[in-house]
DRENKOLKOL-993422 format. One record per residue: x, y, z of N, C-alpha, C in turn; residue in one letter. Coordinates in steps of 0.1 Angstrom, whole numbers. Example, Ala and Ser with C-alpha at 12.3 -4.5 7.8 and 13.67 -1.06 7.14 Angstrom:
PT  n.xx  n.yy  n.zz ca.xx ca.yy ca.zz  c.xx  c.yy  c.zz residuo
PT   132   -57    78   123   -45    78   132   -33    78       A
PT   128   -22    71   137   -11    71   129     0    79       S
END
This chain:
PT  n.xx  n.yy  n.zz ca.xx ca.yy ca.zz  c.xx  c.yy  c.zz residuo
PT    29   278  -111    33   268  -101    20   263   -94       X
PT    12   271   -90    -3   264   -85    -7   256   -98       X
PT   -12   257  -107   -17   254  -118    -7   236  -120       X
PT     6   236  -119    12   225  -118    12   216  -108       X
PT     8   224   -95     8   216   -80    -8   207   -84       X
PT   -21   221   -90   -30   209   -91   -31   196   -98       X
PT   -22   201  -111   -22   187  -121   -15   174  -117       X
PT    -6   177  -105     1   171  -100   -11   160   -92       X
PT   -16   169   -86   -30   164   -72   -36   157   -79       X
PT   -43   163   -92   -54   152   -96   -49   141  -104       X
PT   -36   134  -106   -36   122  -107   -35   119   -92       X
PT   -32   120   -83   -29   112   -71   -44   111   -62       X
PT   -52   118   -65   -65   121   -57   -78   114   -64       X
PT   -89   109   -56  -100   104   -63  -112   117   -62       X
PT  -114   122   -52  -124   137   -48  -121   144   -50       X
PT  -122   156   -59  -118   166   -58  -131   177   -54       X
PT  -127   186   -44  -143   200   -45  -138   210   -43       X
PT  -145   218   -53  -137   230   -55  -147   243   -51       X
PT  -144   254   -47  -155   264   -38  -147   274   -44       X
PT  -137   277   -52  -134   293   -56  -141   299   -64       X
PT  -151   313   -55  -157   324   -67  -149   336   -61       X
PT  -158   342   -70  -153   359   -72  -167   369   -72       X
PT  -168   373   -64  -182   380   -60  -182   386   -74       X
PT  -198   385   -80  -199   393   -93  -193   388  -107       X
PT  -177   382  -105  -171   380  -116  -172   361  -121       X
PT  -170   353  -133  -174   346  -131  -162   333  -124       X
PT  -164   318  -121  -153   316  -111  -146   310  -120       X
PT  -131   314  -115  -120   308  -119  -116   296  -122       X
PT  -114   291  -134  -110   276  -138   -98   274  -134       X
PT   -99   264  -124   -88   254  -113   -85   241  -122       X
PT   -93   237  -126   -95   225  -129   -96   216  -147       X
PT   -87   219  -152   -87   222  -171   -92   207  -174       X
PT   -97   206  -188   -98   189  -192   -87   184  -192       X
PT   -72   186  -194   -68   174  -191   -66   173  -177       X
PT   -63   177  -165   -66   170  -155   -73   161  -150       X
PT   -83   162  -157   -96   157  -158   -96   145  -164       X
PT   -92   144  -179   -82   134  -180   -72   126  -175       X
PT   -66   127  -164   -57   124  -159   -60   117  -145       X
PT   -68   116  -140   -76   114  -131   -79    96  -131       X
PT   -83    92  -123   -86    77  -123   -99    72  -128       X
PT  -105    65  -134  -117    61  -136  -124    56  -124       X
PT  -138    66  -123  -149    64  -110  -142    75  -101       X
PT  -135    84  -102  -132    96   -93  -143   107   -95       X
PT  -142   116   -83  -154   121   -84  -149   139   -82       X
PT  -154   148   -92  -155   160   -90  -165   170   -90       X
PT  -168   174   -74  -176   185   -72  -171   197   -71       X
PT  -183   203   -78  -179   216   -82  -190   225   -74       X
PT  -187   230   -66  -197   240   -57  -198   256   -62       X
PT  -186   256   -73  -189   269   -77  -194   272   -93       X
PT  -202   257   -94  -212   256  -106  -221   271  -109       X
PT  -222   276  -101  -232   287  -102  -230   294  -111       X
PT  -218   299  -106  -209   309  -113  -201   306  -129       X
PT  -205   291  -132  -198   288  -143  -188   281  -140       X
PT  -179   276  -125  -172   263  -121  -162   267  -117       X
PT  -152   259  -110  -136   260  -115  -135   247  -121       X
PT  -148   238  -129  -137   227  -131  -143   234  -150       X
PT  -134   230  -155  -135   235  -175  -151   229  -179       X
PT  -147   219  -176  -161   207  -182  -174   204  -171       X
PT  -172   215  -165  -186   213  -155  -195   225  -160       X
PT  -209   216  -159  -220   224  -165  -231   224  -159       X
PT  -233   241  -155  -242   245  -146  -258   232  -142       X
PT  -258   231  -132  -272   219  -125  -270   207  -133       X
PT  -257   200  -140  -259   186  -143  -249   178  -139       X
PT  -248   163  -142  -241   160  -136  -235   152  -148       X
PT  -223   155  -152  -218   150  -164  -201   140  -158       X
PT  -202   132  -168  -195   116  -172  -183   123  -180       X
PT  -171   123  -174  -162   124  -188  -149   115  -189       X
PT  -147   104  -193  -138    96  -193  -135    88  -178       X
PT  -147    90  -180  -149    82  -164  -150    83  -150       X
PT  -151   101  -151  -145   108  -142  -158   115  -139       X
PT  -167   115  -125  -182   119  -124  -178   133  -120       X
PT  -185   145  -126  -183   159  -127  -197   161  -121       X
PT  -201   164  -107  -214   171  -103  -213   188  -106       X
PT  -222   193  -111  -222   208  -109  -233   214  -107       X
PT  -242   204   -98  -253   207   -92  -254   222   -87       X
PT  -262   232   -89  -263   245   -79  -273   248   -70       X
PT  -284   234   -67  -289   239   -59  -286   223   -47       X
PT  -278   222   -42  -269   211   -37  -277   214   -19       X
PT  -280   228   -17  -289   232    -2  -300   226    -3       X
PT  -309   227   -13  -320   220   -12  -320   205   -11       X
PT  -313   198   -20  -306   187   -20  -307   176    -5       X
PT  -297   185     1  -293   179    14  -305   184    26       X
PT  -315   188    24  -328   190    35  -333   176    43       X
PT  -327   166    30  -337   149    41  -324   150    50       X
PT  -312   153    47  -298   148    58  -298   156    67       X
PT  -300   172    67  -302   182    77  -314   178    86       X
PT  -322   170    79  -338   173    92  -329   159    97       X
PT  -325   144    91  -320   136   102  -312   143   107       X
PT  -302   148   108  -291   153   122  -300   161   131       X
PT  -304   172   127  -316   179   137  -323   170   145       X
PT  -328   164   139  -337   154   149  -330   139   157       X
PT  -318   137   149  -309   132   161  -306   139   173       X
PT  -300   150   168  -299   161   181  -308   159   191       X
PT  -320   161   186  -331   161   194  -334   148   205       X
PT  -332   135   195  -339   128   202  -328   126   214       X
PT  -314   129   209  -301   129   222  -308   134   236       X
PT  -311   150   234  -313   158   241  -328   153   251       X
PT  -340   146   240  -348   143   252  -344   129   264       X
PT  -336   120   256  -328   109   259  -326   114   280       X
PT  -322   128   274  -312   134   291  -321   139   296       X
PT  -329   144   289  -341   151   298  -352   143   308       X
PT  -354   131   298  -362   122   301  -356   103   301       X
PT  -349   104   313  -338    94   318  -348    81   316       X
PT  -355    80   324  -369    68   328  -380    71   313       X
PT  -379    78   303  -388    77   290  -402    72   298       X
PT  -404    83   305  -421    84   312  -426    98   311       X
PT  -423   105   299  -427   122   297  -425   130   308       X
PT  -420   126   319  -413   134   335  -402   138   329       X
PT  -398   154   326  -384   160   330  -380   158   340       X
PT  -362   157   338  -357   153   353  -343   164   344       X
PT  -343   177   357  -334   183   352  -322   181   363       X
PT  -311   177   357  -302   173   362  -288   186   362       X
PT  -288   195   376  -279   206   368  -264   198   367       X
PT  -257   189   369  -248   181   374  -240   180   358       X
PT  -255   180   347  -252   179   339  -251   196   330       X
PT  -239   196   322  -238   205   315  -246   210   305       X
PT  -250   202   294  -261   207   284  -270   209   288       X
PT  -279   198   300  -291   206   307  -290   217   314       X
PT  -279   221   321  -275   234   331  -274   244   314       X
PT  -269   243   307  -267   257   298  -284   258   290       X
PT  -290   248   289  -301   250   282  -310   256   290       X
PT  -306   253   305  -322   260   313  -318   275   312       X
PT  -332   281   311  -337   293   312  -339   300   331       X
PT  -349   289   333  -359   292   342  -360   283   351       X
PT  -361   281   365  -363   269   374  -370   272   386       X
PT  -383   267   386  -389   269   400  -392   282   404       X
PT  -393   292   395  -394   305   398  -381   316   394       X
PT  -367   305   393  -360   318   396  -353   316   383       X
PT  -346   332   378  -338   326   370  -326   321   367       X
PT  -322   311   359  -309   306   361  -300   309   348       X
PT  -301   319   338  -296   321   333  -288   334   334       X
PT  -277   338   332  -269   324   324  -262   317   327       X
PT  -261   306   326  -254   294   335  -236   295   337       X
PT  -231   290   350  -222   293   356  -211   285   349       X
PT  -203   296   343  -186   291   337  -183   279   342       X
PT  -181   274   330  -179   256   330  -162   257   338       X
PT  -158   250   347  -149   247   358  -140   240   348       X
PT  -128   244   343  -120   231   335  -110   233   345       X
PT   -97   217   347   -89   218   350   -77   223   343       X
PT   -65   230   353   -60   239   345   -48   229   339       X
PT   -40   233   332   -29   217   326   -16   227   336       X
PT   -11   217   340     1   216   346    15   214   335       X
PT    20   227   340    30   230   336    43   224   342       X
PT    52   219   332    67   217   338    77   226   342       X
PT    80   223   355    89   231   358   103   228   356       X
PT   112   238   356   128   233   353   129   235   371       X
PT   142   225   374   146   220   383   155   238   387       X
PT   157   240   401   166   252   397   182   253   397       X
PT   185   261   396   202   258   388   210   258   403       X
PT   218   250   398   225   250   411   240   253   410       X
PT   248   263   420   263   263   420   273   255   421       X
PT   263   245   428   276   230   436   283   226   427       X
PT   295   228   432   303   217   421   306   204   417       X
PT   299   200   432   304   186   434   287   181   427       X
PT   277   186   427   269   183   416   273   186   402       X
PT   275   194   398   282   195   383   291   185   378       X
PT   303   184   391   305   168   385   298   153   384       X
PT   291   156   389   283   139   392   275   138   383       X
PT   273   152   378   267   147   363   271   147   349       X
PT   283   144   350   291   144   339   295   130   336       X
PT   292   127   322   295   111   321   306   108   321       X
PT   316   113   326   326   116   320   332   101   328       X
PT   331   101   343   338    91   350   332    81   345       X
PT   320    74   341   313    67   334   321    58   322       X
PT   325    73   310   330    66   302   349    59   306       X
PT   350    67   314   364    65   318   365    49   324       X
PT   357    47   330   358    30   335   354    25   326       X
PT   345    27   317   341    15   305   357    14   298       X
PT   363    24   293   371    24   289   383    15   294       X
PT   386    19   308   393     4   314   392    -7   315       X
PT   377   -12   313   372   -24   316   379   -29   306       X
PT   370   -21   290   373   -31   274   387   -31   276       X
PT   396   -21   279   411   -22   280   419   -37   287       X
PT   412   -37   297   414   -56   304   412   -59   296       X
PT   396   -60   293   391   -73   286   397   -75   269       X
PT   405   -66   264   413   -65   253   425   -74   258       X
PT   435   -72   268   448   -78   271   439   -93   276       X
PT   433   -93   281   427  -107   285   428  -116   273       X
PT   417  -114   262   418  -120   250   432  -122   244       X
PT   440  -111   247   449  -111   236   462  -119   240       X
PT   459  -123   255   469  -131   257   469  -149   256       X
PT   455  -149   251   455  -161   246   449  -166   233       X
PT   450  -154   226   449  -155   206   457  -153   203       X
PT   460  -157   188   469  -152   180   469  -139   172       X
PT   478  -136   172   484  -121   170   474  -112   157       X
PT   473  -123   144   458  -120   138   448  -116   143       X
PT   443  -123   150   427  -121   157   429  -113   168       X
PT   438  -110   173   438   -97   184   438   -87   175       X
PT   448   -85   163   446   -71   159   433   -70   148       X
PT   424   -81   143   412   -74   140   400   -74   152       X
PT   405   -79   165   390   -77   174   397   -63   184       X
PT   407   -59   182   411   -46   185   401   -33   175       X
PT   402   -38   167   394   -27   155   377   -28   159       X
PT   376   -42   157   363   -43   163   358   -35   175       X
PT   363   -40   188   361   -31   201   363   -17   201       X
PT   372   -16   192   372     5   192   363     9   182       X
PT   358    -3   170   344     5   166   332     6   170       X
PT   331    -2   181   318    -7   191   317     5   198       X
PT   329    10   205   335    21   216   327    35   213       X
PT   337    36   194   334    55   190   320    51   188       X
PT   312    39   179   301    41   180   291    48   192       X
PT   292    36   199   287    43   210   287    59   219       X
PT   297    64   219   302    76   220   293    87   209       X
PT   296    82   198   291    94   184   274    93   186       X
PT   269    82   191   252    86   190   252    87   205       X
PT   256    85   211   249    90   229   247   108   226       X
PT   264   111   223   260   127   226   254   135   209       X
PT   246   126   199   240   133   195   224   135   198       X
PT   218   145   196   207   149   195   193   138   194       X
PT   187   134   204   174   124   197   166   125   183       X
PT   167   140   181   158   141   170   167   138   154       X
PT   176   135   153   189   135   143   192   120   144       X
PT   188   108   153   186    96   152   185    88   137       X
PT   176    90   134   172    85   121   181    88   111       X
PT   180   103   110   193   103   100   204   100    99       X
PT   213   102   112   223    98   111   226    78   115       X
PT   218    76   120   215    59   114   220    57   101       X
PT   206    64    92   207    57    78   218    62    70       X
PT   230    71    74   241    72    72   253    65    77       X
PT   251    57    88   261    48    88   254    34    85       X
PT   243    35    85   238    16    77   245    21    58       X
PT   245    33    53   253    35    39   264    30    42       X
PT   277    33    52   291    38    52   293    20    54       X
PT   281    11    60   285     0    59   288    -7    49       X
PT   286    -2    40   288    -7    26   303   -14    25       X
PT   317   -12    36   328   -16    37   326   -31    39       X
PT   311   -40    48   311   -53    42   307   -57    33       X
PT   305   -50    20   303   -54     3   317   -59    -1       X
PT   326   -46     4   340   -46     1   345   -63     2       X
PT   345   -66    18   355   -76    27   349   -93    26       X
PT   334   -87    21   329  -102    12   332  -103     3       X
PT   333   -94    -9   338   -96   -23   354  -102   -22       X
PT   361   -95   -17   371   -99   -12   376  -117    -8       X
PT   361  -122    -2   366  -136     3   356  -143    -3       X
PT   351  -142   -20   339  -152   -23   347  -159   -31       X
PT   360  -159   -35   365  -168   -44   372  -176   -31       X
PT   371  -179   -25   378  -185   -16   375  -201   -14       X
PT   384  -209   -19   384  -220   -17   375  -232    -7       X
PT   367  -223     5   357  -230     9   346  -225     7       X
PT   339  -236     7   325  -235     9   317  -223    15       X
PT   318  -229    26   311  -224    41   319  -211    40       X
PT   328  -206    33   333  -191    34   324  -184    20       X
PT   322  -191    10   314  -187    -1   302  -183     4       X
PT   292  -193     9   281  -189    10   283  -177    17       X
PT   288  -176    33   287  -163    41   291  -150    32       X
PT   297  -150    23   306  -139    20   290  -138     7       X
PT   286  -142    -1   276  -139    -6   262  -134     0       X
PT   258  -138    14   248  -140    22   253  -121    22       X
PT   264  -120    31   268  -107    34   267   -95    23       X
PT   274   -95    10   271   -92     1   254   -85    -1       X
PT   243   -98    -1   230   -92    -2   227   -85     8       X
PT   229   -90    23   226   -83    32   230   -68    33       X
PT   245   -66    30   250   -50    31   248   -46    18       X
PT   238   -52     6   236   -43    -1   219   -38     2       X
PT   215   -41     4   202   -35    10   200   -29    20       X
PT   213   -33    29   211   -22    40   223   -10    36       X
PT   223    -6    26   232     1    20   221     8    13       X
PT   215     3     5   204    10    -5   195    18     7       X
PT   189    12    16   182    18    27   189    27    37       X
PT   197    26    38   202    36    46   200    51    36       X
PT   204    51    21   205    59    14   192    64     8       X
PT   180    58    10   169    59     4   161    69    19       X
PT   170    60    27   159    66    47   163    80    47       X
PT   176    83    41   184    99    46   179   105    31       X
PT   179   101    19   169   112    13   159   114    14       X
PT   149   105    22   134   112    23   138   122    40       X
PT   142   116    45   148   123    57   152   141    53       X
PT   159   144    45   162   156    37   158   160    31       X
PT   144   159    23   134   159    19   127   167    25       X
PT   122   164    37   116   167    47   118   184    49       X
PT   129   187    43   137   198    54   138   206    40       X
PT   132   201    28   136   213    17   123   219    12       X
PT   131   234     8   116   241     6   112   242    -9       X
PT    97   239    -7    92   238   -24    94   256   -31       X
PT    99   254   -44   101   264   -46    90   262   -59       X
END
Protein backbone atom coordinates (compact mmCIF):
# COMPACT_ATOMS: atom_id res chain seq x y z
CA UNK A 1 0.00 0.00 0.00
CA UNK A 2 2.91 2.60 0.73
CA UNK A 3 4.73 1.44 -2.24
CA UNK A 4 1.29 2.30 -4.41
CA UNK A 5 0.56 5.66 -2.49
CA UNK A 6 4.19 6.58 -3.76
CA UNK A 7 3.66 5.70 -7.40
CA UNK A 8 0.60 7.43 -7.07
CA UNK A 9 2.63 10.81 -5.67
CA UNK A 10 5.14 10.73 -8.31
CA UNK A 11 3.05 11.30 -11.24
CA UNK A 12 1.25 14.21 -9.47
CA UNK A 13 4.51 15.81 -7.95
CA UNK A 14 7.50 17.64 -9.59
CA UNK A 15 10.26 17.42 -6.18
CA UNK A 16 10.57 14.66 -4.73
CA UNK A 17 13.42 14.28 -1.42
CA UNK A 18 13.86 11.43 0.09
CA UNK A 19 16.04 11.09 3.77
CA UNK A 20 15.19 7.29 4.59
CA UNK A 21 18.37 5.32 6.06
CA UNK A 22 18.93 2.60 8.30
CA UNK A 23 21.93 3.12 10.61
CA UNK A 24 24.62 0.58 9.30
CA UNK A 25 22.24 -1.12 6.78
CA UNK A 26 22.03 0.04 3.29
CA UNK A 27 18.89 2.69 2.47
CA UNK A 28 15.79 1.52 1.47
CA UNK A 29 14.45 1.93 -2.19
CA UNK A 30 11.32 4.21 -2.04
CA UNK A 31 11.65 5.28 -5.26
CA UNK A 32 11.78 2.26 -8.32
CA UNK A 33 12.51 3.28 -12.19
CA UNK A 34 9.29 3.31 -13.17
CA UNK A 35 8.15 5.93 -11.06
CA UNK A 36 10.74 7.61 -12.23
CA UNK A 37 9.36 7.10 -15.38
CA UNK A 38 6.28 8.32 -14.60
CA UNK A 39 7.18 11.55 -13.45
CA UNK A 40 7.00 14.81 -15.62
CA UNK A 41 9.79 16.03 -17.71
CA UNK A 42 12.21 18.72 -15.80
CA UNK A 43 11.08 17.26 -12.25
CA UNK A 44 13.56 16.97 -9.85
CA UNK A 45 14.70 14.17 -7.40
CA UNK A 46 16.87 14.58 -4.39
CA UNK A 47 18.13 11.98 -2.80
CA UNK A 48 19.81 12.74 0.63
CA UNK A 49 20.24 9.23 1.39
CA UNK A 50 22.78 8.93 -1.59
CA UNK A 51 25.36 7.86 0.87
CA UNK A 52 23.93 4.92 1.83
CA UNK A 53 23.17 3.86 -1.80
CA UNK A 54 19.57 6.04 -2.11
CA UNK A 55 16.00 5.44 -1.80
CA UNK A 56 15.65 6.39 -5.32
CA UNK A 57 16.70 2.86 -7.74
CA UNK A 58 18.63 4.98 -10.31
CA UNK A 59 20.48 7.36 -7.99
CA UNK A 60 24.21 7.16 -8.00
CA UNK A 61 26.35 7.91 -5.16
CA UNK A 62 28.01 12.00 -5.66
CA UNK A 63 26.33 12.45 -9.28
CA UNK A 64 23.88 13.96 -10.71
CA UNK A 65 22.19 11.85 -13.31
CA UNK A 66 19.42 12.68 -16.27
CA UNK A 67 16.82 9.91 -16.78
CA UNK A 68 14.06 10.56 -19.10
CA UNK A 69 13.97 13.87 -18.14
CA UNK A 70 13.79 13.54 -14.81
CA UNK A 71 17.07 15.34 -12.79
CA UNK A 72 18.16 12.64 -10.04
CA UNK A 73 20.80 14.62 -7.60
CA UNK A 74 22.64 12.05 -5.33
CA UNK A 75 25.13 14.39 -4.27
CA UNK A 76 26.61 13.24 -0.62
CA UNK A 77 28.44 15.84 0.28
CA UNK A 78 25.32 18.45 -0.19
CA UNK A 79 26.86 20.22 3.65
CA UNK A 80 29.79 21.36 2.05
CA UNK A 81 27.85 22.47 -0.92
CA UNK A 82 25.61 24.82 0.89
CA UNK A 83 28.59 26.79 3.03
CA UNK A 84 28.30 30.13 0.50
CA UNK A 85 24.25 30.04 1.65
CA UNK A 86 24.95 29.29 5.38
CA UNK A 87 27.73 32.13 5.69
CA UNK A 88 24.89 34.56 3.79
CA UNK A 89 22.12 33.83 6.40
CA UNK A 90 24.78 34.11 9.32
CA UNK A 91 25.84 37.28 8.27
CA UNK A 92 22.33 38.48 7.45
CA UNK A 93 21.68 37.68 11.03
CA UNK A 94 24.37 39.68 11.81
CA UNK A 95 24.09 42.64 9.92
CA UNK A 96 20.09 42.64 11.46
CA UNK A 97 21.43 42.51 14.85
CA UNK A 98 24.06 45.41 14.51
CA UNK A 99 21.19 47.34 12.52
CA UNK A 100 19.56 47.41 16.57
CA UNK A 101 22.48 47.76 18.22
CA UNK A 102 23.66 50.63 16.28
CA UNK A 103 20.29 52.73 15.44
CA UNK A 104 22.36 56.14 14.20
CA UNK A 105 25.27 53.61 12.27
CA UNK A 106 28.05 55.86 14.18
CA UNK A 107 29.91 52.64 15.92
CA UNK A 108 27.91 53.96 19.43
CA UNK A 109 25.99 50.95 21.00
CA UNK A 110 22.72 52.03 22.09
CA UNK A 111 21.35 49.23 24.23
CA UNK A 112 17.83 49.49 24.29
CA UNK A 113 16.36 47.03 27.12
CA UNK A 114 12.68 47.98 25.74
CA UNK A 115 13.85 45.74 23.15
CA UNK A 116 13.79 41.94 23.45
CA UNK A 117 16.66 40.54 21.44
CA UNK A 118 18.94 43.21 22.90
CA UNK A 119 17.60 42.49 26.63
CA UNK A 120 18.15 38.51 26.07
CA UNK A 121 21.58 39.02 24.44
CA UNK A 122 23.02 41.22 27.16
CA UNK A 123 25.32 39.59 29.59
CA UNK A 124 26.60 42.45 31.48
CA UNK A 125 25.65 46.26 31.97
CA UNK A 126 27.44 48.94 33.70
CA UNK A 127 28.80 46.69 36.19
CA UNK A 128 26.03 44.60 37.07
CA UNK A 129 24.75 41.47 35.95
CA UNK A 130 21.82 41.13 33.86
CA UNK A 131 21.56 37.80 33.12
CA UNK A 132 19.41 36.05 32.72
CA UNK A 133 16.98 38.22 31.33
CA UNK A 134 13.40 38.59 32.72
CA UNK A 135 10.43 36.16 31.30
CA UNK A 136 9.07 37.78 28.28
CA UNK A 137 5.41 39.20 29.56
CA UNK A 138 2.88 37.58 26.90
CA UNK A 139 -0.73 38.43 27.00
CA UNK A 140 -2.88 35.76 28.23
CA UNK A 141 -5.88 34.75 25.36
CA UNK A 142 -9.11 35.14 26.71
CA UNK A 143 -11.25 32.54 27.10
CA UNK A 144 -15.11 32.28 26.34
CA UNK A 145 -17.29 31.96 28.72
CA UNK A 146 -20.87 30.13 28.58
CA UNK A 147 -23.57 32.42 29.75
CA UNK A 148 -24.97 30.66 33.08
CA UNK A 149 -28.06 28.42 32.88
CA UNK A 150 -30.95 29.69 33.94
CA UNK A 151 -34.35 28.16 35.55
CA UNK A 152 -36.82 30.94 34.32
CA UNK A 153 -39.31 29.87 32.32
CA UNK A 154 -40.52 32.68 30.96
CA UNK A 155 -36.85 32.82 29.44
CA UNK A 156 -36.93 29.34 28.04
CA UNK A 157 -39.77 30.39 26.30
CA UNK A 158 -38.67 33.55 24.63
CA UNK A 159 -36.21 31.54 23.22
CA UNK A 160 -37.94 29.23 21.41
CA UNK A 161 -38.71 29.96 17.75
CA UNK A 162 -41.46 28.50 18.08
CA UNK A 163 -43.93 31.82 18.35
CA UNK A 164 -41.80 33.09 15.50
CA UNK A 165 -42.64 30.30 13.23
CA UNK A 166 -46.28 30.29 14.27
CA UNK A 167 -46.92 33.94 12.87
CA UNK A 168 -45.04 33.45 9.69
CA UNK A 169 -47.17 30.74 9.31
CA UNK A 170 -50.37 32.98 9.62
CA UNK A 171 -49.16 35.56 7.68
CA UNK A 172 -48.42 33.12 4.34
CA UNK A 173 -51.90 31.70 5.43
CA UNK A 174 -53.52 35.35 4.57
CA UNK A 175 -51.36 36.01 2.04
CA UNK A 176 -52.43 32.48 0.41
CA UNK A 177 -56.54 33.37 0.77
CA UNK A 178 -55.58 36.83 -0.43
CA UNK A 179 -54.24 35.59 -3.82
CA UNK A 180 -56.55 33.02 -4.03
CA UNK A 181 -59.46 35.02 -3.99
CA UNK A 182 -58.58 36.74 -6.98
CA UNK A 183 -56.93 33.70 -9.30
CA UNK A 184 -58.07 31.12 -10.86
CA UNK A 185 -58.51 27.92 -9.19
CA UNK A 186 -55.27 26.56 -11.35
CA UNK A 187 -52.86 29.01 -10.18
CA UNK A 188 -53.93 28.95 -6.63
CA UNK A 189 -53.46 25.23 -6.39
CA UNK A 190 -49.85 25.28 -7.95
CA UNK A 191 -48.73 28.60 -5.90
CA UNK A 192 -50.20 26.65 -2.87
CA UNK A 193 -47.40 23.95 -3.54
CA UNK A 194 -45.01 26.61 -4.17
CA UNK A 195 -45.45 28.57 -0.69
CA UNK A 196 -45.43 25.25 1.26
CA UNK A 197 -42.15 24.43 -0.58
CA UNK A 198 -40.62 27.82 0.30
CA UNK A 199 -42.12 27.17 4.07
CA UNK A 200 -40.61 23.17 4.72
CA UNK A 201 -37.58 24.50 3.00
CA UNK A 202 -36.96 27.04 5.17
CA UNK A 203 -37.80 25.08 8.28
CA UNK A 204 -35.40 21.82 7.11
CA UNK A 205 -32.13 24.10 6.89
CA UNK A 206 -32.67 26.58 9.83
CA UNK A 207 -32.75 23.59 12.36
CA UNK A 208 -30.00 21.86 10.66
CA UNK A 209 -26.49 21.92 11.77
CA UNK A 210 -24.07 24.82 10.00
CA UNK A 211 -21.48 22.38 9.42
CA UNK A 212 -23.85 19.87 7.17
CA UNK A 213 -24.71 23.10 4.89
CA UNK A 214 -22.95 22.19 2.01
CA UNK A 215 -23.92 18.81 1.88
CA UNK A 216 -27.17 18.92 2.30
CA UNK A 217 -27.45 21.88 -0.32
CA UNK A 218 -25.85 19.78 -2.90
CA UNK A 219 -28.59 17.27 -2.20
CA UNK A 220 -31.40 19.21 -2.83
CA UNK A 221 -29.84 21.28 -5.93
CA UNK A 222 -29.76 16.95 -7.20
CA UNK A 223 -33.58 16.32 -6.04
CA UNK A 224 -34.12 19.38 -8.29
CA UNK A 225 -33.79 17.49 -11.10
CA UNK A 226 -38.07 17.40 -10.92
CA UNK A 227 -37.50 20.75 -13.29
CA UNK A 228 -35.78 18.36 -16.01
CA UNK A 229 -39.03 16.47 -15.56
CA UNK A 230 -41.78 19.64 -15.92
CA UNK A 231 -39.60 21.21 -18.90
CA UNK A 232 -39.48 18.06 -20.85
CA UNK A 233 -42.94 17.86 -20.27
CA UNK A 234 -43.72 21.47 -21.87
CA UNK A 235 -40.94 21.61 -24.92
CA UNK A 236 -43.28 20.32 -27.43
CA UNK A 237 -45.63 22.91 -26.79
CA UNK A 238 -47.03 24.85 -29.39
CA UNK A 239 -45.34 28.22 -28.42
CA UNK A 240 -42.44 29.59 -28.80
CA UNK A 241 -41.64 31.56 -25.85
CA UNK A 242 -42.72 28.31 -23.86
CA UNK A 243 -40.01 26.26 -26.02
CA UNK A 244 -37.19 28.25 -25.40
CA UNK A 245 -37.95 28.54 -21.41
CA UNK A 246 -38.54 24.91 -21.01
CA UNK A 247 -35.08 24.11 -22.88
CA UNK A 248 -33.18 27.06 -21.07
CA UNK A 249 -34.54 25.16 -17.82
CA UNK A 250 -33.65 21.80 -19.02
CA UNK A 251 -29.81 22.99 -19.22
CA UNK A 252 -30.02 24.89 -16.33
CA UNK A 253 -31.45 21.87 -13.87
CA UNK A 254 -29.11 19.75 -15.65
CA UNK A 255 -25.99 21.20 -14.32
CA UNK A 256 -27.27 22.07 -11.25
CA UNK A 257 -28.21 18.55 -10.98
CA UNK A 258 -24.72 17.14 -12.02
CA UNK A 259 -23.30 19.60 -9.35
CA UNK A 260 -25.17 19.08 -6.69
CA UNK A 261 -24.12 15.33 -7.22
CA UNK A 262 -20.47 15.84 -7.90
CA UNK A 263 -20.42 18.68 -4.45
CA UNK A 264 -21.95 15.70 -2.07
CA UNK A 265 -19.41 13.08 -3.45
CA UNK A 266 -16.39 15.05 -2.79
CA UNK A 267 -18.21 16.15 0.37
CA UNK A 268 -18.25 12.15 1.43
CA UNK A 269 -15.12 11.72 0.34
CA UNK A 270 -13.84 13.75 2.81
CA UNK A 271 -15.27 11.53 5.57
CA UNK A 272 -13.88 8.07 4.13
CA UNK A 273 -11.06 6.25 5.45
CA UNK A 274 -8.18 5.16 3.07
CA UNK A 275 -7.79 1.69 3.50
Amino acid sequence: AEMALFSQQAKEVDIIITTAQIPGKPAPVLITADMVHSMAPGSVIVDLAAEQGGNCELTQPGQRVMENGVTILGYTDLVSRMASQSSQLYASNLRHLINDLCPEKDGTLTLDFDDQVVRAITVVHEGEVTWPPPPIETTPVSTATTPPATNDPKVAVEDRPTSHSLVGLVITALLILGVGSVTPPAFMAHFTVFVLSIFIGWQVIWNVTPALHTPLMSVTNAISGIIVVGALLQIDSTSSLVVILAAVSVLVASINVAGGFLVTQKMLAMFKKEH
